[in-house]
N, C-alpha and C positions, 0 to 999 in steps of 0.2 A: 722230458725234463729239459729245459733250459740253462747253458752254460753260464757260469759265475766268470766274467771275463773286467779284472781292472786295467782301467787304463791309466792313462797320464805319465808324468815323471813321479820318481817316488824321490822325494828329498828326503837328505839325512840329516847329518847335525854330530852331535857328541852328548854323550855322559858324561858326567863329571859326578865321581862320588869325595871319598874325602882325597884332598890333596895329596895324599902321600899317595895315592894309584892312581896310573895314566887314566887317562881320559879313553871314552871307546867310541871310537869314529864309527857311525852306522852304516854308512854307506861300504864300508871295507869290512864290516862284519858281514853285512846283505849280502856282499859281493862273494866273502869266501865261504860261509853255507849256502850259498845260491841262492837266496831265499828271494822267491817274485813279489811281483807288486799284488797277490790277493793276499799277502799279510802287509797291514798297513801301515807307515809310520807310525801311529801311534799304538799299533800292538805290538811290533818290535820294542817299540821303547819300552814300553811293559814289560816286555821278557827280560828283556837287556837288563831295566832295575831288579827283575824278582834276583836273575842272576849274579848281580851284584852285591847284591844284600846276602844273600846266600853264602857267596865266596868269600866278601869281607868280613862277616860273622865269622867262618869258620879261620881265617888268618888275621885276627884282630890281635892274638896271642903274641901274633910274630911279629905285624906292625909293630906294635907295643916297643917290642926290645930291640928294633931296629931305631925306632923313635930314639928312644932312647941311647943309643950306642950315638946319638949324630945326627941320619943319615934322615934329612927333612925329605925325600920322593925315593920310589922302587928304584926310579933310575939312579941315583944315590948310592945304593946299596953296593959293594963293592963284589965282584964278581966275572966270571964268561961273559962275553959277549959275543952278539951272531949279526951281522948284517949293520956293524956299529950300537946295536941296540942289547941292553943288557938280558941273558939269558931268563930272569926271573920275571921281566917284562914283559917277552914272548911268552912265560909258560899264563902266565896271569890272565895274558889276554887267547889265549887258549883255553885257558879253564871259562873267560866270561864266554865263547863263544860256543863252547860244548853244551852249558851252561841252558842258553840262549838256545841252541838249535832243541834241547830238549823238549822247551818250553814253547817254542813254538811248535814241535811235531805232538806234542801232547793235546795243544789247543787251538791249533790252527790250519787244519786242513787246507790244500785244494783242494778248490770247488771248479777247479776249467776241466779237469783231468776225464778223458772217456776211462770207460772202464779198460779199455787197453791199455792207454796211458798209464793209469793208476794202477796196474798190474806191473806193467815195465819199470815204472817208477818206486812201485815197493819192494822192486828187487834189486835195485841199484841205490838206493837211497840208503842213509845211513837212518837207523833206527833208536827209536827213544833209547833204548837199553847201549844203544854204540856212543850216543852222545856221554849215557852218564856215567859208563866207561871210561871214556874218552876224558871229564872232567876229575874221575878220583884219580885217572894216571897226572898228568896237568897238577893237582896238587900232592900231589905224593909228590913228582920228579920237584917241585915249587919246594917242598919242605925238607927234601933230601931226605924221604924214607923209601924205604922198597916198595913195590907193586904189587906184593904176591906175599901175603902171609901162609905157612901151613903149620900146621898141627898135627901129630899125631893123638888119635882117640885111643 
């Protein structure tokens, strides 16, 4: 079998959904899932939207009454901040990148990996199920509910 090996540079660019949420620089997303160059600019950008679409649907509620309170952008929004940047800004773009990694380990395989590679790499690599983890914590901590419901049966 012959290896699937891309080359070149992989350029990025930015998302831009509706104005009130930051924009998502691809190349800093790529950079912090790892993700290489046999997912390609334009499959990332795919992900990046489904996950967009996704996350804005599910905080359009919130938009909504932040809109409304004032606060024209996320960074707007009056709150924590970490690194000069507002806390709900980082969770956002936490959730589009959990989001995203999902979406891409869902649908986009490496194809360079020997089967040793691909072994080592499925046990160090975070998994479809860590991302989408990863994304209800990211909105839950975003809406200031808890992580952990329990019930007694």
């Amino acid at each position: 079998m012959s290896a699937f090996v891309a080359s070149g540079p992989v350029t990025g660019g930015h998302i831009n959904t509706d104005p009130f949420w930051p924009s998502i620089d691809l190349d800093g997303l790529r950079a912090t899932l790892r993700i290489d160059a046999s997912v390609t600019p334009a499959r990332l950008e795919t992900a990046v939207i489904a996950a967009a679409i996704n996350l804005n649907n599910e905080l359009s509620e919130w938009r909504v009454a932040q809109q409304a309170a004032g606060h024209a952008t996320l960074a707007d929004v009056p709150g924590d901040r970490i690194k000069e940047v507002s806390v709900k800004v980082h969770l956002y773009r936490r959730a589009i990148e959990a989001g995203t990694g999902a979406e891409v380990c869902e649908r986009y395989r490496d194809y360079s990996a020997t089967n040793t590679g691909s072994d080592k790499a499925e046990e160090t690599a975070p998994t479809i199920d860590d991302y989408r983890r990863d994304l209800r914590w990211a909105v839950r901590d975003f809406l200031g509910r808890t992580r952990t419901t329990v019930e007694l049966i």
